[in-house]
C-alpha positions as CSV (number, residue, x, y, z in Angstrom):
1,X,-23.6,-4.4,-4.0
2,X,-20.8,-5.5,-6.4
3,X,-20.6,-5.7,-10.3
4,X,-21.2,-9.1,-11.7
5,X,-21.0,-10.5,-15.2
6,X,-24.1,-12.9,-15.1
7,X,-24.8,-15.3,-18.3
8,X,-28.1,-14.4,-19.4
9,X,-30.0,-17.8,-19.4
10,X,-33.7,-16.8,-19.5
11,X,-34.9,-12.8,-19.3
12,X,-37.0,-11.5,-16.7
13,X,-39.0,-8.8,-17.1
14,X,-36.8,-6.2,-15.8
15,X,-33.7,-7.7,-17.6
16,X,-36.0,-6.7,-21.0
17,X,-36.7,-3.3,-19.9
18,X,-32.8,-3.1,-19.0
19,X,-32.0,-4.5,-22.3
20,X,-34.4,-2.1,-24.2
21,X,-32.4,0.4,-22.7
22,X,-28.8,-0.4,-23.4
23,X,-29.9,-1.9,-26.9
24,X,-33.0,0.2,-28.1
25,X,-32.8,-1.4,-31.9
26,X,-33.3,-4.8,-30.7
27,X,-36.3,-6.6,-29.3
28,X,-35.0,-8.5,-26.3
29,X,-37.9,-10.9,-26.2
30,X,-36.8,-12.5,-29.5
31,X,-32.9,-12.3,-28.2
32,X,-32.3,-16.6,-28.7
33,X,-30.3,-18.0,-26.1
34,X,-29.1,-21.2,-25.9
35,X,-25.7,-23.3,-25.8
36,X,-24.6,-21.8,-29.2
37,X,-26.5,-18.1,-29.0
38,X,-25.6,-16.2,-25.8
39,X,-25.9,-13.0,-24.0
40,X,-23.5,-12.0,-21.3
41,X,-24.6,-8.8,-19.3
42,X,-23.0,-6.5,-16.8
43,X,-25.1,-6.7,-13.2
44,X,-25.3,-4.0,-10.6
45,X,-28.2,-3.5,-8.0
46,X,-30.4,-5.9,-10.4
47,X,-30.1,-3.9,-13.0
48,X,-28.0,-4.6,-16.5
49,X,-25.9,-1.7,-16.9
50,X,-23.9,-3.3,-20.4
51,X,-24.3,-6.8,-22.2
52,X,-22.4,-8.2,-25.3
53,X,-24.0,-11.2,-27.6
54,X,-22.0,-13.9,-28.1
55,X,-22.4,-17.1,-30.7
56,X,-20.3,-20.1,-30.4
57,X,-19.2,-22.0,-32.9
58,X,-16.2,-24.7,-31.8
59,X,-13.4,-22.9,-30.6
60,X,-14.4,-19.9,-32.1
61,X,-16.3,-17.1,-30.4
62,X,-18.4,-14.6,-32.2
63,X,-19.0,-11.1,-30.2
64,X,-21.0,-8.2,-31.1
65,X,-23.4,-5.4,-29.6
66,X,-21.3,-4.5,-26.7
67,X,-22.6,-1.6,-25.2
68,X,-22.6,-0.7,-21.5
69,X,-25.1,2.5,-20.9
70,X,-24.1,6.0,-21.1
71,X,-24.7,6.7,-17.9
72,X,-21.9,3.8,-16.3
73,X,-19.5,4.1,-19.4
74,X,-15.8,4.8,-18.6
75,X,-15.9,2.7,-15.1
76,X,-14.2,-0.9,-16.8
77,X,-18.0,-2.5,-16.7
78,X,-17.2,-3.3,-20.7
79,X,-13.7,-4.2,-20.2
80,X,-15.0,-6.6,-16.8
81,X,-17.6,-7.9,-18.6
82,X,-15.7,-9.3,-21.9
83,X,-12.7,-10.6,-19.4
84,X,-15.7,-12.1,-17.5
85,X,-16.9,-13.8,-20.9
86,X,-13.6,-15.1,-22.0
87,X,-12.6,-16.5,-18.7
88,X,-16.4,-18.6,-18.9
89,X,-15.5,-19.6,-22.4
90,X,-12.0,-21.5,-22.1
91,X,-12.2,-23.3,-24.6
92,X,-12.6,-20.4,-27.5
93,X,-9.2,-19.7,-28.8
94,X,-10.1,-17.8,-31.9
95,X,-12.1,-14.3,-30.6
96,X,-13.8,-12.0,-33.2
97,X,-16.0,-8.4,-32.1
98,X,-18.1,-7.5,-35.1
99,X,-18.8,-3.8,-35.2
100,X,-22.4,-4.5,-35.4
101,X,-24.3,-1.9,-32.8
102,X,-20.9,0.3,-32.2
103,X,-21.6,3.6,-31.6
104,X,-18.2,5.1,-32.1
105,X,-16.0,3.6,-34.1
106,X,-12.8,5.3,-32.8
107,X,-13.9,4.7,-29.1
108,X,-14.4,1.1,-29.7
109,X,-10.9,0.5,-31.6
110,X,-9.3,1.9,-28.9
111,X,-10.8,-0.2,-26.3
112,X,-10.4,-3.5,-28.1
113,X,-7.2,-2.8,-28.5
114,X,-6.4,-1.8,-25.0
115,X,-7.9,-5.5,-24.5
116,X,-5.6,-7.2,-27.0
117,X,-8.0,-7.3,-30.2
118,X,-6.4,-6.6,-33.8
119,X,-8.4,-4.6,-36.3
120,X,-9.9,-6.3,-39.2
121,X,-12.8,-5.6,-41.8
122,X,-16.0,-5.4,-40.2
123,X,-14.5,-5.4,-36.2
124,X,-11.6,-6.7,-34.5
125,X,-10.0,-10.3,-33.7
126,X,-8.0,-11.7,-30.9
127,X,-6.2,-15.2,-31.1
128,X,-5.4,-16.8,-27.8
C-alpha cells in the first residue's frame, strides 16, 4: 500500500490511538477540526505514521506539532506530508511552523530549511 497525506476530517478510533502515539501530550479527542482548525496526517496501512496541525487564517497558514513517529522518521513521510498540505492549501501564501511540540530543535531547523522555511523567533516562516 502507498503513503498518503489524508486531511483529517473526523477521527476514528484507531486514528486516536495513532495520534496518542505520535502526539502523547495531546488529547486527540478534543483535537477541533474544522475549515479554519486542521490536522493533516501521514497514512500508511491505515495507520497515521506523522501528522502536522494546521490553522487558517486568510492567506496565512499556521503549522505546528509536526512529528512523524520514531519508528518511520528519516523516509520523507514529514517532508511528503507538509508538500502534501501546501499543495491542498493554494491559496496560503504566507507559511509559518511554530516550534510548539519539536523535539529537536536542530533536527527541525534543518529540515525546514531543506524545505525552504526561514528561521524566526518561536519557529520558521516561508513566503510563497
Amino acid at each position: 500500500m502507498k503513503l498518503t497525506i489524508v486531511r483529517l476530517t473526523h477521527l476514528s478510533e484507531q486514528d486516536i490511538i495513532d495520534l496518542e502515539k505520535i502526539w502523547p501530550e495531546y488529547a486527540p479527542a478534543e483535537l477541533q477540526l474544522d475549515d479554519s482548525h486542521r490536522v493533516y496526517a501521514a497514512k500508511f496501512n491505515d495507520r497515521l505514521l506523522g501528522a502536522v496541525r494546521m490553522t487558517l487564517s486568510g492567506t496565512q497558514g499556521e503549522l505546528d506539532s509536526l512529528r512523524v513517529r520514531e519508528l518511520t522518521r528519516r523516509r520523507g513521510v514529514g517532508q511528503y506530508l507538509l508538500e502534501e498540505l501546501m499543495r491542498d492549501n493554494p491559496g496560503v501564501s504566507d507559511w509559518r511552523m511554530q516550534d510548539v511540540g519539536v523535539e529537536d530543535r536542530g533536527v527541525m531547523a534543518a529540515f525546514m530549511q531543506a524545505l525552504g522555511f526561514r528561521a524566526q523567533t518561536g519557529g520558521w516562516q516561508k513566503e510563497e
